[in-house]
N, C-alpha and C positions, 0 to 999 in steps of 0.2 A: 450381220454377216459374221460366218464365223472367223478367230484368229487365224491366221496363212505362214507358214513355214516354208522353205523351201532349202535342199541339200542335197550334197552329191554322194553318189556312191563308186570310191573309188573301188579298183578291182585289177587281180592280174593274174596270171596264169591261169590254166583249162582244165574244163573235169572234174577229177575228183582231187587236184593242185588247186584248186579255184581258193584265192585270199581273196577280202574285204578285207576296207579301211574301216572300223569302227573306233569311235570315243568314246571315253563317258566322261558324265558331268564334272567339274570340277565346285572345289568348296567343300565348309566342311559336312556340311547337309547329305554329300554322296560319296564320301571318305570310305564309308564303312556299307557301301551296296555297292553288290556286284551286281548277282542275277538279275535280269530285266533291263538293267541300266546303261548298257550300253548300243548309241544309237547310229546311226550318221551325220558326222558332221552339216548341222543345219539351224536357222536360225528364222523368226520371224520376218514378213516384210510387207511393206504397206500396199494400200489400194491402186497409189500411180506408180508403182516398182516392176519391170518387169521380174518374175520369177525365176528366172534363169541367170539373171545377173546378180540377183540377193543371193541365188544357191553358188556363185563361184566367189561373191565375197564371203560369205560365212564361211565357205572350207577355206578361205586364206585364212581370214582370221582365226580359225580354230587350228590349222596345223601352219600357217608358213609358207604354206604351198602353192604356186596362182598356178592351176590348170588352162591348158589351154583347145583342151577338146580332142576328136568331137564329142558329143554330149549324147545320149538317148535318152529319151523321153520315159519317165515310168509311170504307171496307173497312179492316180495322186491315192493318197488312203485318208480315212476318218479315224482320228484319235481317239479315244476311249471319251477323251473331257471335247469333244468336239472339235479341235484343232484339225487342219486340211493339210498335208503332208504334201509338198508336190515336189519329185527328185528324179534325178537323171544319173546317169549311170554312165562313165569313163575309164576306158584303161588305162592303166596308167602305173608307175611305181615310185616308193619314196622310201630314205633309209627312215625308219620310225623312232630309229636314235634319236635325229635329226629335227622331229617334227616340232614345233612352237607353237604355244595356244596365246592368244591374246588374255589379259587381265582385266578381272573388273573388280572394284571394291566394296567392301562389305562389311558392318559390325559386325566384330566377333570375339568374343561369345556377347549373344545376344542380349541389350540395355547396358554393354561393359562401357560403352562410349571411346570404344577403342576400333579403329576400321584399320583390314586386311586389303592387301593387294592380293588377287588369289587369280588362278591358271581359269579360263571357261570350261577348260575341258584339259582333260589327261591324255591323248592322245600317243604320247612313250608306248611302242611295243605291241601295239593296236593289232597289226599285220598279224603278228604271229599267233594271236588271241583271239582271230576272225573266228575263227570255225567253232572254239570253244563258247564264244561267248554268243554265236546265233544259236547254240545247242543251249544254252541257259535261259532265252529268251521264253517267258509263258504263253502256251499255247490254248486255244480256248477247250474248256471243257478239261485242260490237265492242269495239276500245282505246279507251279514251278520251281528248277529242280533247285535243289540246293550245292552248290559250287562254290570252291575258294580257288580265288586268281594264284597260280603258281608264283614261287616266289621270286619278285621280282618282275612280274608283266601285270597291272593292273595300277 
């Protein structure tokens, strides 16, 4: 069976006003990538987990945040490396000053035998950088574009 993911998509205002909540990775591996990398708040979950409860703890622990609904249901997708995507979708708002990512640790730099407390995810500023960074994302059949996060939002 393949690996299972599950994440929310927050969202607010109408139109062509319409924000997403997007992250990206944190560490130093994703320091220096934008384009493509940033995703929805989401994280793996096991075989007896329901998916809907993995995807409201993984956005707590990626921004801070316990949402409380309601939730919609989205088409799950197939990841490139096979991963099963399955997310739902909330309005909702939050100041993105504000937001706090859980920490995991890591050697770094790597065989230094020195380990890092490091962020999962950058979530700072996300709101304002919705629209910009689903415009960087690579679509099939195009390159993806090359973009630098303005200074001070990525």
């Amino acid at each position: 069976m393949p690996k299972q993911s599950a994440g929310i998509l927050l969202f607010r205002g109408h139109g062509p006003d319409l924000e997403v909540l997007l992250v990206h990775p944190g560490g130093p591996l994703w320091a220096r990538k934008d384009a493509g990398a940033w995703t929805i708040p989401k994280g793996e979950f096991g075989p007896d987990e329901d998916p809907l409860t993995a995807a409201r703890r993984e956005f707590a622990e990626e921004t801070g945040v316990a949402l409380v609904g309601p939730f919609h249901a989205l088409s799950p997708i197939r990841q490139r490396a096979g991963k099963v995507v399955h997310a739902w979708a909330c309005r909702g708002d939050c100041d993105p000053a504000a937001l706090r990512s859980n920490t995991f640790e890591l050697e770094w730099p790597p065989r230094s035998g020195k380990r890092q407390k490091l962020p999962r995810g950058r979530p700072r500023g996300v709101l304002l950088a919705g629209r910009r960074a689903l415009q960087d994302q690579p679509r099939p059949g195009r390159p993806p574009r090359r973009a630098r996060a303005p200074a001070g939002r990525a």
